[in-house]
C-alpha positions as CSV (number, residue, x, y, z in Angstrom):
1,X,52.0,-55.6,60.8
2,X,55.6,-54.1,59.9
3,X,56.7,-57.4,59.5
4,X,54.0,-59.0,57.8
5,X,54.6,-55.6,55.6
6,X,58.6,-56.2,55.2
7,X,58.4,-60.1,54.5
8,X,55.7,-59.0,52.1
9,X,57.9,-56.5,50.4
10,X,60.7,-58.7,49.9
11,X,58.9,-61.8,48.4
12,X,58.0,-58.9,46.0
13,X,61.4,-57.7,44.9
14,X,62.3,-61.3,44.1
15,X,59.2,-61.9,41.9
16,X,59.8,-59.1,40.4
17,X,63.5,-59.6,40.2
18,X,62.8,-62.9,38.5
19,X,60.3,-61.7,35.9
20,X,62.9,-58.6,34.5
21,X,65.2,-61.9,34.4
22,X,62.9,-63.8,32.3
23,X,62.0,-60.7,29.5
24,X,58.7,-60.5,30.0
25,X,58.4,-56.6,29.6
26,X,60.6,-57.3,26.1
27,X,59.2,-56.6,23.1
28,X,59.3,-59.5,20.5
29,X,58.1,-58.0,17.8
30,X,61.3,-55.3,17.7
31,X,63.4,-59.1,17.8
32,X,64.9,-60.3,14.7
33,X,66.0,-64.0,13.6
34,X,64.3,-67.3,12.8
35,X,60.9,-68.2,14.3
36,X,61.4,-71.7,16.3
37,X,59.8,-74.8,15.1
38,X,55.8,-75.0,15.9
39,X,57.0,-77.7,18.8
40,X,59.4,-75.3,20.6
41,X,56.6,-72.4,20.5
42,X,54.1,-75.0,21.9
43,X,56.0,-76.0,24.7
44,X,58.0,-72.2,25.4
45,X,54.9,-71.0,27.4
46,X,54.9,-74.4,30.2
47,X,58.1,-73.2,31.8
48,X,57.3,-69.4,32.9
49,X,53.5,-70.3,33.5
50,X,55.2,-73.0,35.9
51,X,57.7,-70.9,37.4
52,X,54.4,-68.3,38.2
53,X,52.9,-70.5,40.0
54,X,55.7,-71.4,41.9
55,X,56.3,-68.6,42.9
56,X,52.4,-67.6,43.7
57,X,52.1,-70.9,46.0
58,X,55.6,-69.6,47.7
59,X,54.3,-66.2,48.2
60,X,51.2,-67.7,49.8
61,X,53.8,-69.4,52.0
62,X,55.4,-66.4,52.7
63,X,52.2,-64.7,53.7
64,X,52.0,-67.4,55.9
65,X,54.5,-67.5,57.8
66,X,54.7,-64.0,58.0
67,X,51.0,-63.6,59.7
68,X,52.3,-66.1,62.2
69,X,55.8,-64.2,62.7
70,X,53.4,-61.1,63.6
71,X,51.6,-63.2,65.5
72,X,55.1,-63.8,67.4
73,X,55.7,-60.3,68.1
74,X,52.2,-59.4,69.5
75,X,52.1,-62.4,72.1
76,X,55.7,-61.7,73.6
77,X,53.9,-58.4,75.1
78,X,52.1,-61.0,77.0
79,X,52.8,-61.3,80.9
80,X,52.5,-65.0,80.7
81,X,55.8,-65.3,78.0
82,X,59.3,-66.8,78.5
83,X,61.5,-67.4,75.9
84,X,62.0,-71.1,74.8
85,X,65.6,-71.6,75.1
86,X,67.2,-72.3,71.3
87,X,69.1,-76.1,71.3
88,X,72.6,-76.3,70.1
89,X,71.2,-78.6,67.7
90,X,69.6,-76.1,65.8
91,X,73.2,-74.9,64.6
92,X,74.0,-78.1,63.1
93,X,70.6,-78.0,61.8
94,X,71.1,-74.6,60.0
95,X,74.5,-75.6,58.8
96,X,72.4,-78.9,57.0
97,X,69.5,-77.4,55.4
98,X,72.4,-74.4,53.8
99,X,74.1,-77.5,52.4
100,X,71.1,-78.9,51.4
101,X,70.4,-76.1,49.4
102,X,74.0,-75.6,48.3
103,X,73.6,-79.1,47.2
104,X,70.6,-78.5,45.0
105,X,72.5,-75.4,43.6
106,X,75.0,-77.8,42.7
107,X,72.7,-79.6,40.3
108,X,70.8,-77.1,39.2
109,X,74.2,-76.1,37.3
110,X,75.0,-79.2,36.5
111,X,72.0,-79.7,34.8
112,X,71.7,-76.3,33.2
113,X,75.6,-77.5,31.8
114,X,74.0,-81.0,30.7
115,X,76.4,-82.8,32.6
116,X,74.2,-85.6,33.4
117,X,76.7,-87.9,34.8
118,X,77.5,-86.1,38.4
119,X,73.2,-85.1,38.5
120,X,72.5,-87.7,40.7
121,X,74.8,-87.3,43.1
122,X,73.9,-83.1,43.6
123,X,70.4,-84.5,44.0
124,X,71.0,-87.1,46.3
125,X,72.9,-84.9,48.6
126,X,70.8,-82.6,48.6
127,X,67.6,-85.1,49.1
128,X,70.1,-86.7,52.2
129,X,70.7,-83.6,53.5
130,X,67.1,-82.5,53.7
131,X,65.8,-85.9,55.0
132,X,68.5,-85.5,58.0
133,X,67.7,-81.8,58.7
134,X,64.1,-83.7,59.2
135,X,65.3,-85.7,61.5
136,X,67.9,-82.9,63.8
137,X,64.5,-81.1,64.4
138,X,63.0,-84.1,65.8
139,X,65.5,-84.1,67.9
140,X,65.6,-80.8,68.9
141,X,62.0,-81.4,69.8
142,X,62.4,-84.3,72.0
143,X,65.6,-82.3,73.8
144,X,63.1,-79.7,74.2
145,X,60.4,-81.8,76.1
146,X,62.8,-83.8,77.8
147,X,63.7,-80.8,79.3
148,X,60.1,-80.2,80.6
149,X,59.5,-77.5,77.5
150,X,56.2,-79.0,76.9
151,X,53.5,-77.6,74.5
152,X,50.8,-76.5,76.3
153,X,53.1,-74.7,79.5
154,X,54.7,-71.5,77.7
155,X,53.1,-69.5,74.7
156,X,57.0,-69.1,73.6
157,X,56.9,-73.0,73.5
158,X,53.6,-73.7,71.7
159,X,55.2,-71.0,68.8
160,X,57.9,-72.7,68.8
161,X,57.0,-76.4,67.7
162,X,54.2,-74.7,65.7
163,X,56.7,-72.7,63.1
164,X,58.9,-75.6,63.4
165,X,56.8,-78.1,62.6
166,X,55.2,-76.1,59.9
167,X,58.8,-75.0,57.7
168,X,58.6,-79.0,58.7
169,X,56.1,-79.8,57.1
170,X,57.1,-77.9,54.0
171,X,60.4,-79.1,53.6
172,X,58.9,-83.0,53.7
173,X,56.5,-81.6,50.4
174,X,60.1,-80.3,48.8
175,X,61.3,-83.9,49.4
176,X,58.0,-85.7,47.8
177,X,59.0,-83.4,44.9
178,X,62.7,-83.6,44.8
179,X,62.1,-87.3,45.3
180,X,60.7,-87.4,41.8
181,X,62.8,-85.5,40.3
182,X,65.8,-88.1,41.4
183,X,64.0,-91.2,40.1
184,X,63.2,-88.8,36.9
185,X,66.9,-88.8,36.7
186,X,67.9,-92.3,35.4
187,X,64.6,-92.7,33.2
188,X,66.0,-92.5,29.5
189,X,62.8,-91.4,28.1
190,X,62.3,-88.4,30.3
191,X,63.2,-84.9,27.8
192,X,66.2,-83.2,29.5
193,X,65.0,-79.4,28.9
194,X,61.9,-81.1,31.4
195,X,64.5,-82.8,33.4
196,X,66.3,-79.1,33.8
197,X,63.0,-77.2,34.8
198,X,62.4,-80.1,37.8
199,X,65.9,-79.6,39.2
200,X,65.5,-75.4,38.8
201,X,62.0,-75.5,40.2
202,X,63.3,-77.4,43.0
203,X,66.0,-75.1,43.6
204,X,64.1,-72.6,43.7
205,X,62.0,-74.2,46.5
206,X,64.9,-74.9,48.5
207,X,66.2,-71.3,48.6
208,X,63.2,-70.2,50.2
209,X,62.7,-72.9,52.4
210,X,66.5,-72.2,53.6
211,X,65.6,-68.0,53.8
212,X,62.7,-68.8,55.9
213,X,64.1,-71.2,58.2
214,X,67.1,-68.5,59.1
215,X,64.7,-66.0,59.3
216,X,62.9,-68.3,62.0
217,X,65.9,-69.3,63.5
218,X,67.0,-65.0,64.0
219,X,63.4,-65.3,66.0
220,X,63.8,-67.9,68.1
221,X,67.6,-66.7,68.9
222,X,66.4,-63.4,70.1
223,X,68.5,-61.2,67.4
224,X,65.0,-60.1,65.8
225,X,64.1,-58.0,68.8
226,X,67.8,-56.4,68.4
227,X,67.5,-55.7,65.0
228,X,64.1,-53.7,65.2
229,X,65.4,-51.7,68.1
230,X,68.1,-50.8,65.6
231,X,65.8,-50.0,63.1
232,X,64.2,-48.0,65.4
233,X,66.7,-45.8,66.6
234,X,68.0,-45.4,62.9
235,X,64.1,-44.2,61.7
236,X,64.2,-41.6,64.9
């Protein structure tokens, strides 16, 4: 529950965190200058109201995966439990998806810049990069059962392919959207403030994606048990 609680807190700060960057406890009325056009006060509203509801769907994620990290912790009291061993591959992995994300960083300032011209090659690298991080964790799953770490024999395994296959799962949704958002690229008649709020949404996406996948990857390396000890001995 302290995790649940902690994972909970944080998705928090960073909601709040985004709204104090996007002024919505200003005060307009105390702003001076020239009113926009009717067409740029229609369309002002979409991109926070978007951005919301990112960032809702991402908390419900969070919950998520946070329930199941609990989860986690209570079974490994079980007698029955030994640790899945962690594959080598899941460095490489790590190192992908960070580049991935790094890659999509990369656009989202190139877009925010309107330097069109170099756009589709931060997005491709970043959709590349994602597709092969895909593919690393099926491999690491058929290392794993090849060497007899099956699903059904250990607990520790079944937890395993379950949070992998579920941050899995999410990251091939972030490629359906990021997919778009390439092809979006080289149409002439999409409008580039649009253009700009698909490459930050999916940015934004891939930053959490990348937080939770380290913060699964601490748990399945054994350091979150280390950690809380710490923790522990720090509160007392």
């Amino acid at each position: 529950m302290n995790v649940v609680l902690i994972f909970l807190a944080l998705i928090g700060g960073v909601v709040i965190w985004w709204l104090a960057g996007q002024r919505l406890m200003s005060k307009p009325w105390l702003e001076t200058g020239t009113a926009p056009p009717a067409t740029d006060r229609q369309e002002l509203p979409s991109e926070p109201a978007v951005k919301i509801g990112l960032f809702v769907f991402l908390g419900v994620v969070g919950a998520l995966f946070s329930l199941s990290v609990s989860a986690y912790f209570m079974r490994m009291a079980s007698a029955d439990w030994w640790a899945t061993p962690v594959p080598r591959l899941l460095w490489a992995n790590t190192a992908v998806l960070v580049l991935s994300s790094g890659a999509l960083e990369w656009a989202k300032r190139e877009a925010r810049h309107d330097r069109m011209e170099s756009l589709p090659l931060a997005l491709a690298a970043a959709f590349s990069l994602a597709v092969l991080f895909l593919i690393g964790q099926i491999q690491a799953w058929r290392e794993l059962v090849s060497a007899g770490y099956v699903l059904a024999d250990n607990p520790a395994n079944s937890f395993f392919y379950m949070l992998t296959g579920l941050h899995g799962l999410h990251i091939l949704g972030g490629l359906v959207v990021l997919g778009r958002t390439t092809v979006r690229v080289f149409a002439a008649d999409v409008p580039r403030d649009r253009l700009r709020l698909s490459v930050d949404l999916s940015a934004i996406y891939s930053h959490f994606m990348l937080a939770v996948w380290l913060l699964l990857f601490v748990l399945f390396a054994g350091w979150a048990n280390d950690f809380i000890d710490l923790c522990r001995q720090l509160i007392s």
